[in-house]
C-alpha positions in Angstrom: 14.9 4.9 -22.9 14.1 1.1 -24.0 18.1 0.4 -22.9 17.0 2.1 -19.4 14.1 0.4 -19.0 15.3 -2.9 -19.9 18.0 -2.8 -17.0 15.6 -1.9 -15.2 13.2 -4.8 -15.4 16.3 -7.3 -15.2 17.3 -5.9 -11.7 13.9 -5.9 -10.4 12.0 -7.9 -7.7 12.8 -11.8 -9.0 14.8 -15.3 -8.4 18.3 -15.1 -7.7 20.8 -15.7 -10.6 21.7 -18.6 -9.7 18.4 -20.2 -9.9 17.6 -18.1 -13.6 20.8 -20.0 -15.1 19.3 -23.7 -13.1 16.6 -23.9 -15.2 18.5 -22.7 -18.4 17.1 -19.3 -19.3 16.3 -15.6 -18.2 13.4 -13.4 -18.7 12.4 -9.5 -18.5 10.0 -7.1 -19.5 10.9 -4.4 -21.7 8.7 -1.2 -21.9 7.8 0.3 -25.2 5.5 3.1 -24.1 6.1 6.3 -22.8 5.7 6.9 -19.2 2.9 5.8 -17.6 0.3 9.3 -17.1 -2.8 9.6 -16.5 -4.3 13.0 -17.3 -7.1 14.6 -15.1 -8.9 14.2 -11.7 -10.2 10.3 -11.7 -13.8 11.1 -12.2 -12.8 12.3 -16.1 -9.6 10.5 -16.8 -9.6 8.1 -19.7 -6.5 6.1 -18.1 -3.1 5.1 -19.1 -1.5 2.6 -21.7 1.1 0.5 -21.3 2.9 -1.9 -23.9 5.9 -3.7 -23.9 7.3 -7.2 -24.6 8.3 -9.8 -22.3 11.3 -11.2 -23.0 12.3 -15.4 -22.5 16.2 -15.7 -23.4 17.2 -19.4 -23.7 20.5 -19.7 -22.9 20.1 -23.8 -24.2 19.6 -25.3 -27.3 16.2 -26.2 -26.6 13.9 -25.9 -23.5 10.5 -27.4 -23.0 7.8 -24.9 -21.0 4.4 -25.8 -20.5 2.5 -22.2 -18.9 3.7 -18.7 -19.6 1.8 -15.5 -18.5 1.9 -12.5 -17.7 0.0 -10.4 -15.3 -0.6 -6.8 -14.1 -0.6 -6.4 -10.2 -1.5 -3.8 -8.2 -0.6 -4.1 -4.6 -1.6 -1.9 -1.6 0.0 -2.7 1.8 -1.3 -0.7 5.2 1.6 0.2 7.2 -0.3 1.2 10.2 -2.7 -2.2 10.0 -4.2 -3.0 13.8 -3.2 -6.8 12.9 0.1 -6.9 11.1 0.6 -10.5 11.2 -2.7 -10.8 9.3 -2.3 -10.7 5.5 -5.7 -9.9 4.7 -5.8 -6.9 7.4 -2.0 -5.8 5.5 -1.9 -6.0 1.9 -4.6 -6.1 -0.6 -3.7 -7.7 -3.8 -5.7 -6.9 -7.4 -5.0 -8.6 -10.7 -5.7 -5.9 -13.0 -5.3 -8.0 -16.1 -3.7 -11.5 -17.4 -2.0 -12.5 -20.9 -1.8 -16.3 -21.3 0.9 -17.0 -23.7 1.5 -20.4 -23.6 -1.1 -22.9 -22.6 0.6 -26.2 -23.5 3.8 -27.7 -23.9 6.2 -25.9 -26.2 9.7 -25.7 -27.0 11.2 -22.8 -27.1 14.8 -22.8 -29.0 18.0 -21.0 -28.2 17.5 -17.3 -28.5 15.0 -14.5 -27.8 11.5 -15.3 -27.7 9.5 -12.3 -27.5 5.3 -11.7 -26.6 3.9 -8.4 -27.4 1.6 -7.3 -24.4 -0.7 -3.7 -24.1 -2.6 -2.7 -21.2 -5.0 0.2 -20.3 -4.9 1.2 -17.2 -8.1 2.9 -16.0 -8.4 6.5 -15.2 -10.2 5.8 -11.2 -7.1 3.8 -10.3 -4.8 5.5 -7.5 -1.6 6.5 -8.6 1.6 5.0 -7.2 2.7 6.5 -4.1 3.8 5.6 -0.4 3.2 7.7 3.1 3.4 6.9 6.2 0.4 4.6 6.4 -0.5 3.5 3.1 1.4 2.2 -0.3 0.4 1.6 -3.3 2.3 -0.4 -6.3 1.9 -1.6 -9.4 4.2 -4.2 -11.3 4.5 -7.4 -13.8 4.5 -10.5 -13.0 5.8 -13.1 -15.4 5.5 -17.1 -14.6 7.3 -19.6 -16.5 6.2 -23.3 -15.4 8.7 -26.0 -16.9 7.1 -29.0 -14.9 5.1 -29.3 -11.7 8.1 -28.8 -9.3 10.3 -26.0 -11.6 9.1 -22.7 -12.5 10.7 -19.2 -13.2 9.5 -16.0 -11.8 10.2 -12.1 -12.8 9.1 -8.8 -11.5 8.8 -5.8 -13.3 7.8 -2.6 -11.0 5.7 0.6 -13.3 5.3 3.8 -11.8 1.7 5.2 -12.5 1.6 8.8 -12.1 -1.4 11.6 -12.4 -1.5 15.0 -13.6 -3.7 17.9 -14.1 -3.5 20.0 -16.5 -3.3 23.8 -15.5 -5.9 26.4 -16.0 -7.3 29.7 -15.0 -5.7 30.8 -11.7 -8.1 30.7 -8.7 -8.6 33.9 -6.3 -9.5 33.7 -2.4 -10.2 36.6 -0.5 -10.6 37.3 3.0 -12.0 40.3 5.2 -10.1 40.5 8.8 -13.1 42.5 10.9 -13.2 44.5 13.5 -10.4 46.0 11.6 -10.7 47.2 7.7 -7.6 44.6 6.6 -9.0 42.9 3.0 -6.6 40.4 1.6 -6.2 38.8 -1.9 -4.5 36.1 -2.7 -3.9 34.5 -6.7 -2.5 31.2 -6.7 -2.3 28.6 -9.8 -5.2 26.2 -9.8 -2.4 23.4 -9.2 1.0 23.2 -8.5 4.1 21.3 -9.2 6.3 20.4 -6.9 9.3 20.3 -8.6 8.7 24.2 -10.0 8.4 27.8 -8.8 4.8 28.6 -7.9 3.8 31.5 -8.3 1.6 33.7 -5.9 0.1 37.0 -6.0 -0.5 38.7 -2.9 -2.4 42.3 -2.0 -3.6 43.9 1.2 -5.5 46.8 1.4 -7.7 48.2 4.1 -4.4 49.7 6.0 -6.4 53.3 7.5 -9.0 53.0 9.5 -12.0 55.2 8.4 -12.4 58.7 10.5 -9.4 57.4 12.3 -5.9 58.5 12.8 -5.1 55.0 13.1 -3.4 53.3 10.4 -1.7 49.4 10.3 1.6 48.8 9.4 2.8 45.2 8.1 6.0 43.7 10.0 6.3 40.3 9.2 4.7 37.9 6.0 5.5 34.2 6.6 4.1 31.0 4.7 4.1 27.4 4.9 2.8 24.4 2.8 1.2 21.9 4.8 0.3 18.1 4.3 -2.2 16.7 5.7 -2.9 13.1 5.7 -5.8 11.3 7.0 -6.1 7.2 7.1 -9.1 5.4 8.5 -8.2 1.5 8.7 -10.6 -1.2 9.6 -9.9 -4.7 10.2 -11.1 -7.4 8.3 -14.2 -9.9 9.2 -11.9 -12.7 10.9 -11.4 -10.7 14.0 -13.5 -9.3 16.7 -12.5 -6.0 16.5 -13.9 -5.7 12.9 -16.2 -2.7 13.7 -13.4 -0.6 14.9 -12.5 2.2 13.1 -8.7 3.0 13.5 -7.8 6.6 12.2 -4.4 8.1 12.0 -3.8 11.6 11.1 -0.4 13.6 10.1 0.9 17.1 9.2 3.7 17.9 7.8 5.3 21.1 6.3 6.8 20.8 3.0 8.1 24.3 2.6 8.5 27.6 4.3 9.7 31.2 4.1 9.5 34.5 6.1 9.8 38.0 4.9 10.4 41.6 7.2 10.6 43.6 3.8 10.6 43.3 -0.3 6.9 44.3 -0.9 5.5 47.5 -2.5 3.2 49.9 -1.1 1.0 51.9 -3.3 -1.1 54.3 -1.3 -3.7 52.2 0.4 -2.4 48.8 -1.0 0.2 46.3 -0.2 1.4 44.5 -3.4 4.1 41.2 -2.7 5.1 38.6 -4.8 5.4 35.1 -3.1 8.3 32.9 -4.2 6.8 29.8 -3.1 8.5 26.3 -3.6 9.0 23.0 -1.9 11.6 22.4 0.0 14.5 20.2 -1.7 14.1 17.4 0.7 10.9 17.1 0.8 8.8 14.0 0.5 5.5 14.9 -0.8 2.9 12.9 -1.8 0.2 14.3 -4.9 -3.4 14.5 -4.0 -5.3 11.9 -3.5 -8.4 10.4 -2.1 -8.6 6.6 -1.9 -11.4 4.1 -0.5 -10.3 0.4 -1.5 -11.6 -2.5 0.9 -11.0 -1.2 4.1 -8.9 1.4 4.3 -9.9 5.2 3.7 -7.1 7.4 2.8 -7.2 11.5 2.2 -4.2 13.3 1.1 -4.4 17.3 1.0 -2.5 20.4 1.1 -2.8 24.2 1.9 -1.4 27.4 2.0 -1.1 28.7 5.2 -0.1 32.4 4.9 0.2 34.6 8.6 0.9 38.4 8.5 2.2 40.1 11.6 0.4 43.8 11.7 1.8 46.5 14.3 -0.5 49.6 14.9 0.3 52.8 14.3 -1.1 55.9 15.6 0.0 59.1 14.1 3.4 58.1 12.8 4.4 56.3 15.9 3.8 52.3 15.9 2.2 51.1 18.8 4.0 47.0 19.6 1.5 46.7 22.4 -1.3 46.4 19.7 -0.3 44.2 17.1 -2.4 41.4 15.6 -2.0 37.7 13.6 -3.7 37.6 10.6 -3.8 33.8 9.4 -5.5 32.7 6.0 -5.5 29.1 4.7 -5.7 28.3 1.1 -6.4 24.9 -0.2 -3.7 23.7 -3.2 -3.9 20.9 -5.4 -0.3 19.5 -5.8 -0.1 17.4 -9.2 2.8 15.4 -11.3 4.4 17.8 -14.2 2.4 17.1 -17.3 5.5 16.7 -19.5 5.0 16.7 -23.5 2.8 14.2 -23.2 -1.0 14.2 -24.2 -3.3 11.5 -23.3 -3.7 8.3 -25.1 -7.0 9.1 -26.0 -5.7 12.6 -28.0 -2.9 11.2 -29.9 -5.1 10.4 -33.2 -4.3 12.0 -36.4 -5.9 14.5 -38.3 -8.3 13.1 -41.4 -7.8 13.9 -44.7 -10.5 16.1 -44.4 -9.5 17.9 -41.5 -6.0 19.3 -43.3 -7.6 21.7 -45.3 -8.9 22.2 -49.0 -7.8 19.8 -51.4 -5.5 20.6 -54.5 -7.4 21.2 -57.9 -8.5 17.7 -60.2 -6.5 17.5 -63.4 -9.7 17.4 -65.7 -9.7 21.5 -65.2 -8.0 23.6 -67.9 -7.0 26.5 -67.2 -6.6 28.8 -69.7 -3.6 31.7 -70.1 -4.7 35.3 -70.3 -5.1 37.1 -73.8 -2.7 39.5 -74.1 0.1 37.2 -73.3 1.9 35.9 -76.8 2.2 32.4 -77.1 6.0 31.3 -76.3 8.1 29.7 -79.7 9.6 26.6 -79.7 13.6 26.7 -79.3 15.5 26.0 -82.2 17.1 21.7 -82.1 20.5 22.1 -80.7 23.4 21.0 -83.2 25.2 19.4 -80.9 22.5 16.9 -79.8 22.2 13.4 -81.3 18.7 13.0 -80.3 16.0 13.3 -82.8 14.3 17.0 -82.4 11.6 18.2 -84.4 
């Protein structure tokens, strides 16, 4: 994984080649720590760490460099900004934290010249991401000043992800008057995107009471929507500053319908929902964001629609049919992985294990009626002195 993530860093964001070897050296970041999670909704999330070392290889006998630091950088740029030629109205840049390695002239010799470095990144922060309005990055920045008019410059890009653990599946139900239809619905309280989710689906309420009319089900259909909301504003410097500019987009991230496959039990409609995203999908996770001036909302639902025909005696009636719709919000999270937060990776204390063995001042005495054993007779063979 180190190898991975050191070709990584080397062909990221930074001065051509040509310029590297100019100045006589090359430099990267190489990641130590496991991928970047941070575990739980932002109000309860203790964050992420990330270590590594940034690395200075001298390709000379000797080079002189006066300033090198490092620096953690996230970056949010507004796609849909009212003033793109404005900076301040386009990209909002935070220094999340600095290392100052080198603060006066030093010489560094031919070889590798390595500075550990360990961050914590806090839980409230936005994971990385990108839609159609908003993006969010995070990467290193490593400066290397050699005099006032030379200096080297590397990149480093970190993906910051979120998850949520899973827990007790949530329920919904939902009455359909004038009509007796009751539908319930069981769905994971989140979901992964990359993985089968799965759904539990009943309807029951299909005779109508002191009636001879019954419903029938004809078609079940769902779709996963995204729904993103952005609210931009522009910044002091122009006179439109009170001007709210909001942008709104759906999308549909998966689909499916179904004319048969469930099971009908007497007065109940049982149907288990293969849900999934589609393979090309682009999702984003959840996420709710309010930096500077821009307001960002990300969501997504269920949307489940059951086609219901009429049917009088034993004869369906397709001039009476009704649309049953039901929405179902879903929180779609990263896979937690094998990991556990940073905060949960302490060891046990020596007091936690369990009892400890016995001291060594205790005797413990054989039972009675057990003969004490002889001593073995000396061997004849052996050379050593026995008793």
């Amino acid at each position: 994984m180190s190898m991975l993530l050191r070709r990584h860093g080397r062909s990221s964001e930074a001065l051509s080649a040509g310029q590297s070897s100019a100045v006589g050296m090359d430099a990267y970041v190489q990641m130590e720590s496991p991928p970047c999670v941070m575990y739980g909704p932002p109000a309860t999330s203790t964050g992420s760490i990330a270590s590594g070392l940034l690395v200075a290889d001298v390709k000379v006998p000797l080079l002189d460099v006066e300033v090198v630091n490092l620096e953690l950088i996230k970056k949010q740029t507004n796609k849909r900004s009212p003033h793109l030629s404005c900076p301040h109205c386009c990209k909002n840049v935070e220094r999340l934290q600095v290392w100052q390695f080198v603060s006066a002239r030093t010489s560094l010799t031919k070889g590798k010249t390595t500075w550990p470095f360990s961050a914590l990144i806090p839980g409230h922060m936005p994971h990385s991401f990108e839609c159609c309005t908003v993006k969010v990055e995070y990467y290193f920045k490593a400066t290397f000043i050699f005099s006032p008019t030379s200096k080297l410059e590397k990149r480093h890009p970190i993906e910051i992800r979120r998850s949520i653990l899973p827990s007790t599946p949530k329920s919904f139900q939902r009455l359909f008057p004038p009509t007796s239809l009751n539908v319930t619905l069981q769905t994971p309280n989140v979901v992964h995107p990359s993985s089968y989710i799965p759904v539990t689906f009943q309807l029951t309420g299909f005779k109508e009471p002191n009636s001879s009319t019954s419903w029938a089900v004809s078609r079940i259909s769902w779709r996963i929507e995204e729904r993103i909301k952005t609210t931009i504003r522009s910044c002091h410097g122009h006179d439109d500053a009170d001007k709210v500019h909001t942008y709104q987009d759906t999308r549909i991230l998966g689909t499916n319908d179904y004319k048969r496959g469930w099971k009908i039990d007497n007065d109940r409609l049982l149907f288990e929902l293969p849900l999934s995203f589609a393979l090309d999908a682009r999702y984003v996770c959840d996420l709710r964001l309010n930096c500077g001036n821009t307001e960002l909302d990300i969501s997504h639902c269920l949307v489940l629609e059951l086609v219901m025909i009429e049917v009088v005696g034993s004869q369906p009636v397709d001039s009476n049919a009704r649309l049953l719709r039901m929405k179902v919000k879903l929180v779609v999270t990263t896979q937690p992985g094998l990991g556990v937060s940073w905060d949960e990776e302490c060891p046990p204390l020596f007091d936690s294990v369990g009892p400890s063995p016995p001291c060594y001042d205790e005797v413990v005495e054989s039972p009675t009626n057990e003969s004490p054993r002889e001593p073995s007779a000396p061997n004849a063979m052996c050379n050593c002195p026995c008793p």
